[in-house]
C-alpha positions as CSV (number, residue, x, y, z in Angstrom):
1,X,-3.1,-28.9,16.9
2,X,-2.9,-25.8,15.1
3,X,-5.3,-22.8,16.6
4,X,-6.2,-20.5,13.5
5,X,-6.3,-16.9,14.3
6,X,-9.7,-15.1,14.3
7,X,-10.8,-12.5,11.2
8,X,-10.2,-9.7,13.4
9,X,-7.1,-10.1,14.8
10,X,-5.7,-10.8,11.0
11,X,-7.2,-7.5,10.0
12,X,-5.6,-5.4,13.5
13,X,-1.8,-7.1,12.0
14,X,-2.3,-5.9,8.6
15,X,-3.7,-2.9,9.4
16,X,-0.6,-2.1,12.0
17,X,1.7,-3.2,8.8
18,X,0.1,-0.4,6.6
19,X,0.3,1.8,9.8
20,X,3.9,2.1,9.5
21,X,3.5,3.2,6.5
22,X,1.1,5.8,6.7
23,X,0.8,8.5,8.3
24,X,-1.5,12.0,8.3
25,X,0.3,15.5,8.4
26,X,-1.4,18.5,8.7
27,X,-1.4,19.2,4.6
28,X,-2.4,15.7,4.1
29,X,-4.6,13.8,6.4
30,X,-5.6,10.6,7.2
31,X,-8.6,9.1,5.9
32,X,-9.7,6.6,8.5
33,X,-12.6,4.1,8.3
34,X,-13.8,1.3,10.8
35,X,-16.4,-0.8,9.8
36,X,-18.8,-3.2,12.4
37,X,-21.2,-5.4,11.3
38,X,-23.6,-3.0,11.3
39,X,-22.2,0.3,10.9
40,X,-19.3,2.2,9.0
41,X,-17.1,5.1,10.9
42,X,-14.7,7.5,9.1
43,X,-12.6,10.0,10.4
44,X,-9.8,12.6,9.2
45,X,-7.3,12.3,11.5
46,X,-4.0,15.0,11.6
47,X,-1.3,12.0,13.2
48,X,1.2,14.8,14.1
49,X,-0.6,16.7,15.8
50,X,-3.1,13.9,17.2
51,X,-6.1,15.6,16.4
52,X,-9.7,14.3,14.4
53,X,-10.3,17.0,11.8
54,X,-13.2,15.8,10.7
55,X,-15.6,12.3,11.2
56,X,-18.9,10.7,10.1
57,X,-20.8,7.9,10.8
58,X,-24.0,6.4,10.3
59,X,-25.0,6.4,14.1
60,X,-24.7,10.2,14.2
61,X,-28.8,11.2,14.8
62,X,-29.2,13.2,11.5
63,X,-27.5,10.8,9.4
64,X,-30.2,7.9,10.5
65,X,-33.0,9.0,8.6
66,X,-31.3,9.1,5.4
67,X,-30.0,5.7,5.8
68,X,-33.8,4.2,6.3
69,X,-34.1,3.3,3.1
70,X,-30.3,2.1,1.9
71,X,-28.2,-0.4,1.9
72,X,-24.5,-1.0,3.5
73,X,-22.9,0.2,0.4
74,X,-25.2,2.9,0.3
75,X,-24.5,4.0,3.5
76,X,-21.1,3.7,3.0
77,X,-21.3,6.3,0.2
78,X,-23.4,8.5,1.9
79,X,-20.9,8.6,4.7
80,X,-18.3,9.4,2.1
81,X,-19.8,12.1,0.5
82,X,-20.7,14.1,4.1
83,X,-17.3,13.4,5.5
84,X,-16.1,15.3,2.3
85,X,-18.7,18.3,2.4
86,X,-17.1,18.5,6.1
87,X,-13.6,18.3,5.5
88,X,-14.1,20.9,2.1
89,X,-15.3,23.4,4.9
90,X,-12.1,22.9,6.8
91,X,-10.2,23.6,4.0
92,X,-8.8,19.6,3.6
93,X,-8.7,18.5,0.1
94,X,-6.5,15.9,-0.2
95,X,-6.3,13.1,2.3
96,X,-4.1,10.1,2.4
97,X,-6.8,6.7,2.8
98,X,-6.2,3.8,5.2
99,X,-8.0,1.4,4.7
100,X,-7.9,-0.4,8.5
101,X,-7.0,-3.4,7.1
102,X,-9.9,-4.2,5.3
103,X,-10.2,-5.4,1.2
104,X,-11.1,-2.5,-0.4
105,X,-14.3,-4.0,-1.9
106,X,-18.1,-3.5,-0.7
107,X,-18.7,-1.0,1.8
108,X,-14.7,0.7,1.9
109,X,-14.8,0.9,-2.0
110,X,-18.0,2.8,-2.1
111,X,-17.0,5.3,1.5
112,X,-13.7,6.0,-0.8
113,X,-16.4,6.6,-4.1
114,X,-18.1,9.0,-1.9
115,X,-15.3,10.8,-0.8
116,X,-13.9,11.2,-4.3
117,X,-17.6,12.3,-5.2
118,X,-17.9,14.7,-2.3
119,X,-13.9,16.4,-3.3
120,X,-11.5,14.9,-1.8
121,X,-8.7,13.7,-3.6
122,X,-6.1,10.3,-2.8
């Protein structure tokens, strides 16, 4: 009988496909985002050095608050748009995304909008 592989494990193979493609420097990071069920994570990640630059998520305590009365996608945004302000007073303007093996639709599509909105360029 043929066992079909779980969501997740699908998503950890492509993303290790697009992995070996991509790859942060220290001009031109990598954008990073998880996503749980309930929560979205993004970091800025220099893959030379091995070093997170810069990262946002909407656990962090002062972020909670502002996420009360939002959606997911809204969220998302919002955690776009702060991890941008962050990485603009680092001096990172352009970033190279990876997605983590996720579509690019919902909440990944509007963390990327926010980042765009917030400065950074990809």
């Amino acid at each position: 009988m043929f066992n079909k592989r779980d969501r997740n494990e699908v998503r950890k193979i492509r993303h290790e496909r697009v992995r070996k493609k991509i790859s942060g420097t220290a001009d031109r990071p990598r954008l990073c985002v998880y996503r749980s069920n309930a929560h979205i994570y993004a970091q800025i990640i220099d893959d030379v050095a091995g070093n997170t630059l810069a990262a946002c998520s909407t656990v962090e305590k002062d972020i909670i608050p502002q996420i009360a009365e939002l959606d997911k996608k809204g969220a998302g945004k919002l955690v776009g748009k702060i991890l941008a302000e962050r990485a603009l007073e680092k001096g990172i303007k352009e970033v190279v995304f990876d997605r983590g093996g996720y579509i690019y639709t919902g909440r990944v599509a509007a963390l990327a909008a926010g980042a765009r909105e917030g400065g950074l360029d990809f």
